[in-house]
C-alpha positions in Angstrom: 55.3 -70.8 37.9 53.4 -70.1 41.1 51.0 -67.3 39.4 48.4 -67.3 42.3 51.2 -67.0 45.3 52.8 -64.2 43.2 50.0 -62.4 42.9 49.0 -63.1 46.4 52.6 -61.2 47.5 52.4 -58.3 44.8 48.4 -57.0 45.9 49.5 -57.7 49.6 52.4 -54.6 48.9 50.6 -52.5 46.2 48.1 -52.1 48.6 50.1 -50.9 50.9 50.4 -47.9 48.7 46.4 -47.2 48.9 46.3 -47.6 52.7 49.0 -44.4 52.6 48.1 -42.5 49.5 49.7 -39.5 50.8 53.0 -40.4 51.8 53.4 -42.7 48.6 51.5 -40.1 46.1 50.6 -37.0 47.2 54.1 -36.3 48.8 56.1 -37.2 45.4 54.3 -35.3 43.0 54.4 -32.0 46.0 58.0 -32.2 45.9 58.6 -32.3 42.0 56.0 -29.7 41.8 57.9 -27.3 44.1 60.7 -28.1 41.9 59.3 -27.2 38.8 58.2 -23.7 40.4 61.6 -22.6 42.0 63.6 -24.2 39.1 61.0 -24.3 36.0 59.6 -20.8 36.8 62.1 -18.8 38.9 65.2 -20.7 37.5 64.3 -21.4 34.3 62.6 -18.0 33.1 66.4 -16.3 32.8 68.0 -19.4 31.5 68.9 -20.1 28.1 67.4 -22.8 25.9 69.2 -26.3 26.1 69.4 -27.7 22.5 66.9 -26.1 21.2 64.9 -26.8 24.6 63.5 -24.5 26.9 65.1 -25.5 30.7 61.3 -26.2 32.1 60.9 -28.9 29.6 64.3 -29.7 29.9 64.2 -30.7 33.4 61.3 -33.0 33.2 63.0 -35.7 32.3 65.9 -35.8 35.3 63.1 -35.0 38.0 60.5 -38.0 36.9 64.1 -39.6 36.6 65.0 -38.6 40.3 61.6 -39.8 41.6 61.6 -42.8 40.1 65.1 -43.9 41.0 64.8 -42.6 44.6 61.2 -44.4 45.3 62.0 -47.7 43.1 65.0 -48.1 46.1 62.7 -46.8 49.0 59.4 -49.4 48.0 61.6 -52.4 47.2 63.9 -52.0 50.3 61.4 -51.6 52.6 59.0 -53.9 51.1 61.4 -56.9 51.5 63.2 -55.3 54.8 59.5 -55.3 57.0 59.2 -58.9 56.7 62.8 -59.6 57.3 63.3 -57.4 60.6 59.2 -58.6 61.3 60.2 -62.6 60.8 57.2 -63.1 58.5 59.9 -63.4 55.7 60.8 -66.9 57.3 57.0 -67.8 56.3 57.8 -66.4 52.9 60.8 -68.6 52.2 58.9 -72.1 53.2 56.0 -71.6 51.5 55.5 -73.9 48.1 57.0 -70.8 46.0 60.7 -70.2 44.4 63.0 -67.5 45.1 62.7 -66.0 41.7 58.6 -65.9 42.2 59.4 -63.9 45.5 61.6 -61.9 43.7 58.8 -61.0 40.7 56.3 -60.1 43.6 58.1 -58.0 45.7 60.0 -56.6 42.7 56.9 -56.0 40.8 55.8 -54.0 43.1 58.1 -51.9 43.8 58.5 -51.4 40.0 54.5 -50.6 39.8 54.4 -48.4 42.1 57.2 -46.3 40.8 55.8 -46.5 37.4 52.9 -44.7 38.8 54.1 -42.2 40.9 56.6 -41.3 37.7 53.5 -40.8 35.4 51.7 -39.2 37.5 54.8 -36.7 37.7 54.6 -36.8 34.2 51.2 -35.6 34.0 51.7 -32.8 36.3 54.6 -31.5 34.6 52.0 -30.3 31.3 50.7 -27.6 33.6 53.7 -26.2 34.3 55.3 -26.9 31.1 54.5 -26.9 27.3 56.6 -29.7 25.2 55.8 -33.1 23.5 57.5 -36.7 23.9 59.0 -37.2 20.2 59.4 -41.1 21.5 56.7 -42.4 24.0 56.6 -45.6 23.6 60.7 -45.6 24.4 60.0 -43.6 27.5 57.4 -46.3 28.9 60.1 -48.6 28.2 62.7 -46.6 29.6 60.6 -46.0 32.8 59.9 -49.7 33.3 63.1 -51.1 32.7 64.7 -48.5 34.7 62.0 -49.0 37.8 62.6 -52.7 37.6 67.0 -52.4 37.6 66.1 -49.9 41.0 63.6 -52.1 42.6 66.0 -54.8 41.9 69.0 -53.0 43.7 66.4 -52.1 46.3 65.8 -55.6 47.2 69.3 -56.2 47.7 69.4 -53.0 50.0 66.4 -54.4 52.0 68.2 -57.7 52.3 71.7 -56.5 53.5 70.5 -53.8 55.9 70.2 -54.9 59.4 68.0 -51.7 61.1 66.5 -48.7 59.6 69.3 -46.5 59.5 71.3 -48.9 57.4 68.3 -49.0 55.0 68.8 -45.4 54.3 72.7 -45.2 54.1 73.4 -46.0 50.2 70.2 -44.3 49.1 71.2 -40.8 50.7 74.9 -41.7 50.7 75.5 -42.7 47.5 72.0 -42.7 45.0 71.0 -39.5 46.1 74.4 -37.5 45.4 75.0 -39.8 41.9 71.2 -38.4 41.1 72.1 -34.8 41.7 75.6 -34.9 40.2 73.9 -37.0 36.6 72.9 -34.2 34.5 69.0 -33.9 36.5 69.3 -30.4 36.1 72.1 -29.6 33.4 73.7 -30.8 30.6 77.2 -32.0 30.6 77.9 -29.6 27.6 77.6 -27.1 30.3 80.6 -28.8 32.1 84.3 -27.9 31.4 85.9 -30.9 29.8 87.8 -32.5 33.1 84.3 -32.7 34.9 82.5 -33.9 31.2 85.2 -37.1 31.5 84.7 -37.7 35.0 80.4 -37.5 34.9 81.2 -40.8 32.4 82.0 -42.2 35.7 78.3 -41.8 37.2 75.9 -44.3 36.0 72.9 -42.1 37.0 74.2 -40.3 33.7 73.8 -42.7 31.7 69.8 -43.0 32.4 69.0 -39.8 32.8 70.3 -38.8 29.3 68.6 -42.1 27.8 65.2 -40.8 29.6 65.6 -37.3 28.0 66.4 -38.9 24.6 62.9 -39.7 24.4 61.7 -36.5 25.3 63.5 -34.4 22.8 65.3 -37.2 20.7 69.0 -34.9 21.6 71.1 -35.9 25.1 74.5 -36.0 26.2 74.6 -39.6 25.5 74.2 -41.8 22.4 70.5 -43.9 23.1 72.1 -47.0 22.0 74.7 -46.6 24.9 72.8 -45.7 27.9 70.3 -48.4 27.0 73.4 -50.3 27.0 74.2 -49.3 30.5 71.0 -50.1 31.5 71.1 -53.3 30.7 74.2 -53.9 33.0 73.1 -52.3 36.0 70.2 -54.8 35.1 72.4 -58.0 34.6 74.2 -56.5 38.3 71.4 -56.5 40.7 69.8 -59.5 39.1 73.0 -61.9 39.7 73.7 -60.5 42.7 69.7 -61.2 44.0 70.7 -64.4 42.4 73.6 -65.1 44.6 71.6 -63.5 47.5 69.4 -66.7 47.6 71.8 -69.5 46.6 74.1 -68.5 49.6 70.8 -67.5 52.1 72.9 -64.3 53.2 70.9 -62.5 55.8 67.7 -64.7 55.0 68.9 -67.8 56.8 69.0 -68.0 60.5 
């Protein structure tokens, strides 16, 4: 393995990130604080507890879920998208390093830089909220393993769009709607039954409630299946990367 051209790739797009510390930190951890005063405070002061939860804890988890998801797309599809539309990518691809070392860079950093942004999210949701992580160590591995599967499927978005506004279709088309609709702000208890079945149909549920399960060790899904779940949307995005470079879409002239 090519450590030194990997690394080469992954400082070249973390720092990235320092050169614009307020688009790609400040402006995050703005918005979820904004939504942790109009929903946490406002909202959530004449809402009932949620399991045994109050709602400002409970929501934690599904807005550090929304961040993450949203800006593990955003980083990897632009990431590998500037140096596609740029031509630099061409440079990239005949240089002495594999496809799957490309993919660990660019992925990687994506995945870092989401990691970050969701713990620092994390950190500012204790002065706005009191509660404790029962499982912390499945939450980093939660986080992680969910930043990689979205940096992943941000790759392929980068890849397959051919202009900017393509780039943005699925993620406010599609992601954004799944995010909003996946129990962020609600449980699926609160749901009648007909909308409880057809939430099973959302992924996005499946993460969120595995996220929160470390919180408060209680969700709307059983840990063992949404890390289940997980797993697939993993397995997706990483044969269809795979397929991505043994056919050359897009990345051959």
């Amino acid at each position: 393995m090519n450590v030194y051209s990997i690394f080469a790739i992954y400082r070249f797009e973390m720092a990235r990130m320092w050169r614009t510390k307020f688009q790609s930190l400040l402006t995050p951890v703005i918005s979820a604080s904004l939504y942790f005063i109009v929903f946490g405070a406002a909202i959530g002061s004449n809402m009932a507890d949620i399991n045994g939860v109050s709602y400002g804890a409970f929501i934690v988890p599904g807005l550090i879920m929304l961040t993450l998801l949203t800006q593990s797309i955003a980083n990897a599809s632009f990431g590998i998208f500037f140096p596609k539309f740029s031509g630099t990518i061409y440079e990239v691809l005949s240089a002495p390093i594999s496809y799957w070392e490309i993919v660990i860079a660019y992925v990687g950093a994506a995945a870092s830089k989401s990691v970050i942004i969701g713990l620092i999210i994390l950190l500012t949701s204790f002065a706005f909220v009191d509660y404790q992580i029962q499982h912390p160590l499945i939450m980093i591995g939660f986080l992680m393993l969910i930043a990689i599967t979205f940096s992943l499927m941000g790759f392929v978005i980068g890849i397959w769009a051919e202009g900017f506004e393509k780039l943005q279709i699925i993620p406010m088309m599609v992601v954004t709607p799944l995010i909003f609709l996946g129990g962020t702000f609600y449980s699926l208890s609160m749901l009648p039954p007909f909308w409880q079945s057809l939430s099973l149909f959302n992924p996005v549920v499946y993460l969120v409630s595995g996220f929160r399960w470390s919180f408060f060790g209680e969700a709307d899904i059983h840990i063992a299946i949404s890390l289940a779940m997980t797993l697939v949307f993993l397995a997706l995005f990483m044969t269809l990367t795979a397929l991505i470079f043994k056919t050359g879409y897009k990345l051959k002239p």
